[in-house]
C-alpha angles and dihedrals in degrees: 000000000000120000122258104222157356131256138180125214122195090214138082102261133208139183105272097031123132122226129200116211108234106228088263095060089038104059090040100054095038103037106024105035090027091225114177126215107276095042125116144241134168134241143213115200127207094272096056095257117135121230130180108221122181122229115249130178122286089048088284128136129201125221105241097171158327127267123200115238141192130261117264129230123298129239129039108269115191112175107201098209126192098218114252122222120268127357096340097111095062089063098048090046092045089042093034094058087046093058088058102259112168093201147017129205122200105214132207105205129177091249098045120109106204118087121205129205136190109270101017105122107232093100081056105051088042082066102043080053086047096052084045094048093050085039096063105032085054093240118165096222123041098222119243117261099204118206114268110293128205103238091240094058080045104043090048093042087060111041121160103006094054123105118193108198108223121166093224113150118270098014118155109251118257092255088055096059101042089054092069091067120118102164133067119342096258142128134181102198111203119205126191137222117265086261093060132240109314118233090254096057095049087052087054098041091052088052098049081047099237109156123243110231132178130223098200135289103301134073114245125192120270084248095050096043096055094054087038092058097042086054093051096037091052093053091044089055096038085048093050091042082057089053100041083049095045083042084049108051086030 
């Protein structure tokens, strides 16, 4: 019988091992999915190993064995996303960890309209869609959803390796820009607001050297263009990771 959901532990795990269900997990496998003592989930532990463990009473589970799995993608994605109005930012969190994103960066740009302030919830629910969103697309790590970031801290604590997407005439796709690059296997995406990167921002970004890059011709939504660019940036490092292997073992 196929098990009926996946959790993540923050601890090493081991066959044998008892784990408690935290109330989250609780609520969701025995009320929501009406799972019954003796079935079955499976686990992923801190260090990215899965594990079947069988429900017991008390809301514990008890590690019953480990299952291979196959490698993840290669290459550190971070998407650097203004928040969208609404409810945006939970479909670009929820798409963007299916696509494989390692880590999302609310932004606070000049042009964005949301405001966030400490202790508002919406960090926190970002997560929880985060953890969903790994769960059911049967990742091995839940990305990190960072606290809400000012674009200067971001765009110098990226650097190099950072590419903000701006739909100025005559920019290199952003294919084009991330095949120049020779070091680690690592990209920050920056997406704007739906007003667009302020003067002042490019100037900044330029200085900090991160690289302009296009998406196409058209102008996508703030929402659109982070998960478009996750999708693209992914299959340029997975296709790079295959070059450097076949440059490797020739």
């Amino acid at each position: 019988m196929a098990e009926i959901t996946r959790l993540f532990s923050s601890s090493r795990l081991a066959i044998g091992d008892v784990l408690r269900l935290s109330e989250e997990d609780g609520n969701h496998i025995f009320k929501v999915l009406r799972a019954r003592t003796g079935d079955t989930v499976e686990v992923v532990d801190s260090t990215e190993r899965l594990f079947v463990a069988e429900l017991a009473g008390g809301r514990e589970a008890m590690i019953r064995e480990e299952r291979p799995t196959v490698g993840g993608l290669t290459g550190e994605t971070t998407l650097y996303q203004a928040v969208p109005k609404g409810r945006h930012m939970d479909l670009v969190v929820e798409k963007a960890t299916e696509l494989g994103v390692d880590r999302i960066v609310p932004l606070s740009t000049e042009r964005g309209v949301v405001k966030l302030s400490e202790g508002d919830g919406k960090v926190r629910r970002w997560r929880r869609v985060a953890e969903a969103a790994a769960r059911q697309s049967l990742r091995l790590r839940v990305p990190e959803v960072a606290g809400v970031v000012a674009f200067p801290e971001a765009a110098r604590e990226v650097g190099e390796s950072g590419v903000i997407l701006h739909n100025e005439p005559d920019l290199a796709s952003l294919e084009e820009v991330m095949s120049g690059y020779s070091g680690p296997l690592a990209v920050g995406l920056f997406v704007g607001p739906e007003g667009g990167w302020s003067d002042g921002e490019l100037a900044l970004a330029r200085e900090a050297g991160l690289l302009l890059a296009s998406l196409g011709p058209y102008r996508l939504r703030s929402e659109t263009a982070g998960m478009v660019a996750v999708a693209r940036a992914r299959a340029v490092l997975e296709a790079e990771r295959r070059t450097r292997s076949v440059g490797r073992s020739g």
